[in-house]
Structure formats: structure tokens, C-alpha cells
N, C-alpha and C positions, 0 to 999 in steps of 0.2 A: 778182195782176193787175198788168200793166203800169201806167204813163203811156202817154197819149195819143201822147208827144212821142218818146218813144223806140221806140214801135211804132209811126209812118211810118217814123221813119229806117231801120230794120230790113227794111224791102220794098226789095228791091235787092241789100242789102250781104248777104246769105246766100250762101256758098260751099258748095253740098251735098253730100255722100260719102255720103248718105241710101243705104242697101240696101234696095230693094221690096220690097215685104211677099210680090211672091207667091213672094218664094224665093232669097234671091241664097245657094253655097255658102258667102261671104266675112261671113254675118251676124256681129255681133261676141257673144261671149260674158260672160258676167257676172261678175266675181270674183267670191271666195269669200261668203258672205252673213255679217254679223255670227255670234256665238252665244252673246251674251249670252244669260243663262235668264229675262231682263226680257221679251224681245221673242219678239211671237207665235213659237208653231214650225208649219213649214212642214207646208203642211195644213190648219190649224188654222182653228176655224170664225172666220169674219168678218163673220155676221150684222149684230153690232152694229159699227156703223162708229167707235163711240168706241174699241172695241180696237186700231183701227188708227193711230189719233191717237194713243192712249200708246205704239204702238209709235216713229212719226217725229220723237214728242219724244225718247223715250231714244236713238236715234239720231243727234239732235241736240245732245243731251246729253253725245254719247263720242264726240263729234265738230267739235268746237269751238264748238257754240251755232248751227250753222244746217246748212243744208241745199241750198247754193249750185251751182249747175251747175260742174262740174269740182274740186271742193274731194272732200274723203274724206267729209265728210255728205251732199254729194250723189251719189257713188256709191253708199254705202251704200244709200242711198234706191231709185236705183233696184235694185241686187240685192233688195232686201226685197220691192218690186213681184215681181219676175220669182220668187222663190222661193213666194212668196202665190198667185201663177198659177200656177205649176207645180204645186202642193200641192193642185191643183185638179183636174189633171189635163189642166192647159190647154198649151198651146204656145206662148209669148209672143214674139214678133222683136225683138234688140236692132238699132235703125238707127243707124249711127253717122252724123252730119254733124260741120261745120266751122262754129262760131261766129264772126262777126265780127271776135273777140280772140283768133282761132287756140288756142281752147279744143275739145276733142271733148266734142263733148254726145248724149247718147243716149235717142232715141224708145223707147217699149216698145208695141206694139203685138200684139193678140190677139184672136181671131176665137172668141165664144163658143159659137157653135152653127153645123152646116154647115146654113144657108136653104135650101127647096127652092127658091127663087127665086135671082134671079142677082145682086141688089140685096143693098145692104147700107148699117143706121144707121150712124153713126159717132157715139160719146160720146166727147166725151177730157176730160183734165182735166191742167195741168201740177204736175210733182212736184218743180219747186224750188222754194229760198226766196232771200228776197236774202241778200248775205252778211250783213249783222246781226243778223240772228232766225231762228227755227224753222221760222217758216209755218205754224206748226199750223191756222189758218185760211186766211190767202194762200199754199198751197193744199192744205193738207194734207187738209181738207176734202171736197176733189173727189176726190180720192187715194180717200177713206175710200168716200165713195161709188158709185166703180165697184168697188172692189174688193168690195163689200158685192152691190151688183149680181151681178159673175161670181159669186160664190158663188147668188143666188139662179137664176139662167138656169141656170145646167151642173146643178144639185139639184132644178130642180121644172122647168126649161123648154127644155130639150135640143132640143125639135120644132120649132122655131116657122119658119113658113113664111119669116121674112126672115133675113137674119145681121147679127146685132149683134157690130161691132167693137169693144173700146175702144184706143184711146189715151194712152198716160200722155207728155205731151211734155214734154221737158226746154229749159231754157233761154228759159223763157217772158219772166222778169223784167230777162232782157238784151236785151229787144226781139222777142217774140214769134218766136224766131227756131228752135227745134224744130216746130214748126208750119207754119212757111212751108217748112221743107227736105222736110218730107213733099209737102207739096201741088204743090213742084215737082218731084219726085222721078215722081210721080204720071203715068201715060201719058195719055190721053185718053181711051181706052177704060176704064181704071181709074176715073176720076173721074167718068163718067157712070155707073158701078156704087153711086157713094155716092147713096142718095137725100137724105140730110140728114144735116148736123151739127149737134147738141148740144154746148154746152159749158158744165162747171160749174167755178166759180169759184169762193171764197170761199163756202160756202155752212151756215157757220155761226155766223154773226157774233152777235155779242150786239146787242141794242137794235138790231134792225134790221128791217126789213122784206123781204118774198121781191121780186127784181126778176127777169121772165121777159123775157129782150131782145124789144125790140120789132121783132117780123116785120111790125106792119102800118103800121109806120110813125106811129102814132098819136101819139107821141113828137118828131114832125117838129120841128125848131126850139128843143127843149129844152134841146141840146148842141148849142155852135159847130162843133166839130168835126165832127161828124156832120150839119149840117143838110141838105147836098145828099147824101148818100149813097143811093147805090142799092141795095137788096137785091135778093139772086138770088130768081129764083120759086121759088115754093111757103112763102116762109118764114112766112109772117104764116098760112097752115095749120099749120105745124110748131108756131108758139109757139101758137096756140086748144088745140090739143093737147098740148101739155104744160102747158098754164094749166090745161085742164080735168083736169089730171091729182092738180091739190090740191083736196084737203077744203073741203066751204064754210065760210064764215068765216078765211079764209085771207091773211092782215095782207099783201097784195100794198102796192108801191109804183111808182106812176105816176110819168110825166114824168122819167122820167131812161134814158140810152139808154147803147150799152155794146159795141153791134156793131163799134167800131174798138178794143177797147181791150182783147182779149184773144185766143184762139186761133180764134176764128169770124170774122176777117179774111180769112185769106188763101184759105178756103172760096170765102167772099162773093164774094173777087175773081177766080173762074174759074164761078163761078154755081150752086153748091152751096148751096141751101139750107140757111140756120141761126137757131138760136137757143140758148136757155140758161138756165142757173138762177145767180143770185149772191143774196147777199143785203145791202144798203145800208143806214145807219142812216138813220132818218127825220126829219130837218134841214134846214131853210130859212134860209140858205143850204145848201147841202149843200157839207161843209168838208173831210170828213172820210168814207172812204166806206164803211172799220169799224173798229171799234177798236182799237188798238194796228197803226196799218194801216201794211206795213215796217216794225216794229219790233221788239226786243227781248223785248216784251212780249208777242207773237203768241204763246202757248204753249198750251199745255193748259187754261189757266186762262182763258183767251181763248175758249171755245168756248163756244156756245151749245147746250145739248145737247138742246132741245127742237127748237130749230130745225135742228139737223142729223137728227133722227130725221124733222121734216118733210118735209125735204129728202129725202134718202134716199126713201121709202116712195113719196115722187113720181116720182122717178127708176123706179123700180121697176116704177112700175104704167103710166107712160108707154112704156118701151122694153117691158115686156112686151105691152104692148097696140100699140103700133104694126108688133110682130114676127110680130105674129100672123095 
């Protein structure tokens, strides 16, 4: 997850070379994937989404300690995405754009089932890290997530009346800026097809609590940053819907808001409704928003494996259920 401060300044400064998803010939292609015999092989089940977290730590491991937009751990990263979908049986689109810093950064995008409808959810989740650490939680987590997801839709839910997209976006930690070169890449007709964006984040944080961004606003005033913020219609249904989507007794955290400060920004601001899953540690002040957060430490050992299984299973029955 971003700063606040760095995701304003990033609306504007996006120069996009973004390819549409519905087909450009000039899509970009993925090097060669790792093949170390550490990391999953392609195909290879992904049920549990902590398989996929020890695979972007050893990645980041044989690749200098993180997993940065434009470095060689962040390309890796995203080949391992596009190899885990294809092993699927899926078709994933590399989009390349133009980062602020004259870095090429690349969207991975994939359409899990063809909807008999004409609409489609959109999940995404970004799959860099900063350059200091691994991200095995910032964001390795949401990485694990959808990819645990496509394996359960193409395996038990092929039919489903809506089509769920996901998105793995790159270059989130430089200013939300693989997210915003989609949404402007995006026709008009395209984007009235999205009915909602999901976004997960960090969603296995230790000592923390599940936060579902606030669609209905009830969070007003919490964060300066956000007090006047408008969201687009439908969202504050989106999030009821994915809040009822957890088990009860479910250590939810109030009062803290989150819709400018990650990849449901640039949705928000052509009127796409959204929401999302992160999860925040539970502190007053709140200092700290998880542990080891940008840092070093962000690793494997950093995960909270209950609360990623929570997570998960919510994702799960949420997009299944609203595809339906």
C-alpha cells in the first residue's frame, strides 16, 4: 500500500502505453519464468495461498531482497503471476505502461470465466514491493489471494452468470500508477462494463484487524485526507456484501478509511464502484498500519496465516456469490 501523499501526486503524472485488455496484437510478452525447483511449478495447485507467499519470498530472495516494479524481482514476479494463470489454463494480458520515472511497468490482467452477462467484477491486487523488502504482506498477500481465487472459479465455478476479472497491478508503491494507466487506457463503453471494483491489500497482517473500506461513508471525518471524498454509487452495497461475506465473530476494525490510498482510487474517480479487504493493526493512535510495514522485515515470517486463510475464504465466497 501506498502513502496518501504519493498517491495524489500520481493522478496526472501517468504517461500510459497501457494495451486494452480486449486485444491489442502488440500485448507484451513475459520472459522466461524462474526455475528454481523451490517455486511452485506451473500448474501447480494454489488452493492454499501461503504456497504462493513462499513462492514471492524465494523470489525475492534470488533477487536482491525485494520485489520492486522494474528491478529483476519484480519482473520475476510478475512472470510467476502469468505462469500460475496459464497453468490454469487461463489467458492472462501483459499491459505494458510508462511510469513517472520512465520505468516500464506491467499490468497482468485475466478474465476467469466467459459471464453470460455483459458485465464484469474486477478484483485486483498490486504485486510490487518497495525497493527494501519483499512485500510478502505489502502485497504479496493480495497476489496470494487472487491467485487462490482463479484456481477455485476455473475448478468448481466455470458458469457463473457474471465474469470475474482479476488484476495484478504493478507499480502501485510508486504512486498508484499501474492502476490508474488501466483506468485511463479504459474506453467508456469498457468501464461502464465494470460493475465494481474490489481491492485487496495487505491482507495478512499480524495483530491486526480486517478493514472492509468504507462504501458507506460511515467512516466520514476519520481521515483528513478523505473527509470530503465522494464515492461512486453502488459502493456502500459492494462493501455490505463483502462484509457479509465473513464468518460471524469476525475482529472487523472501524473508523479508519483507505479508499484514496490504494488501487480503488482511480475506479472511484470515473464512478466505478469500490471497495476492499486490508487488514490494520488495532492501535489508538494508529501509527503503524502493519507490521514490518515497508520494510525489510515484510517477509514470510511477517504473515499472519490465520488471517490470510480468513481472508481468502472471504474473497472466495464473496466473488462467487456475487458472479452468480
Amino acid at each position: 500500500m501506498k502513502s496518501p501523499v504519493l498517491v495524489s501526486a500520481s493522478i496526472g503524472l501517468m504517461v500510459a502505453s497501457s494495451l486494452i485488455l480486449t486485444g491489442c496484437a502488440g500485448s507484451a510478452q513475459p520472459s522466461s519464468p524462474g526455475t528454481s525447483s523451490s517455486i511452485t511449478a506451473r500448474g501447480a495447485k494454489l488452493a492454499d495461498p501461503l504456497q504462493a507467499l513462499r513462492d514471492l519470498q524465494r523470489i525475492s530472495d534470488d533477487h536482491g531482497g525485494n520485489r520492486a516494479t522494474g528491478t529483476p524481482g519484480g519482473t520475476a514476479s510478475g512472470d510467476y503471476i502469468v505462469s500460475q494463470l496459464r497453468g490454469l489454463g487461463l489467458a492472462p494480458t501483459v499491459e505494458e505502461f510508462t511510469t513517472s520515472a520512465s520505468i516500464t511497468g506491467r499490468n497482468i490482467v485475466v478474465d476467469l470465466n466467459a459471464g453470460s452477462g455483459a458485465d464484469s467484477v474486477l478484483i485486483g491486487a498490486h504485486y510490487d514491493s518497495v525497493p527494501n523488502g519483499p512485500g510478502i504482506v505489502d502485497n504479496g498477500s493480495g497476489v496470494a489471494n487472487l491467485l487462490s481465487l482463479a484456481e477455485k472459479v476455473t475448478t468448481e465455478h466455470s458458469h457463473l452468470s457474471q465474469t470475474i476479472r482479476l488484476a495484478f497491478w504493478d507499480a502501485e508503491e510508486t504512486g498508484v500508477e499501474g492502476s490508474v494507466a488501466y483506468v485511463k487506457a479504459l474506453t467508456e463503453s469498457e468501464r461502464a462494463r465494470i460493475s465494481g471494483y474490489v481491492n485487496i491489500d495487505m491482507s495478512a497482517g499480524k495483530n491486526a484487524k480486517v478493514h472492509v473500506f468504507d462504501g458507506d461513508r460511515s467512516s466520514a471525518g476519520q481521515s483528513p485526507d478523505e473527509e470530503n471524498l465522494t464515492l461512486a454509487p453502488g459502493s456502500a452495497e459492494l462493501e455490505a456484501r463483502l462484509r457479509s461475506s465473513f464468518p460471524d465473530g469476525t475482529p472487523f476494525l472501524e473508523g479508519y478509511e483507505q479508499a484514496t490510498r490504494s488501487d480503488g482510487l482511480p475506479f472511484n474517480k470515473v464512478g466505478i464502484a469500490v471497495t476492499g479487504i486490508s487488514t490494520v493493526v488495532d492501535e489508538t493512535p494508529l501509527t503503524t498500519i502493519i507490521s514490518c510495514y515497508h520494510q525489510s522485515c515484510d517477509d514470510i515470517d511477517n504473515v499472519d496465516r490465520e488471517m490470510l486463510q480468513l481472508t481468502n475464504a472471504a474473497l472466495q465466497r464473496f466473488a462467487v456469490t456475487l458472479a452468480t
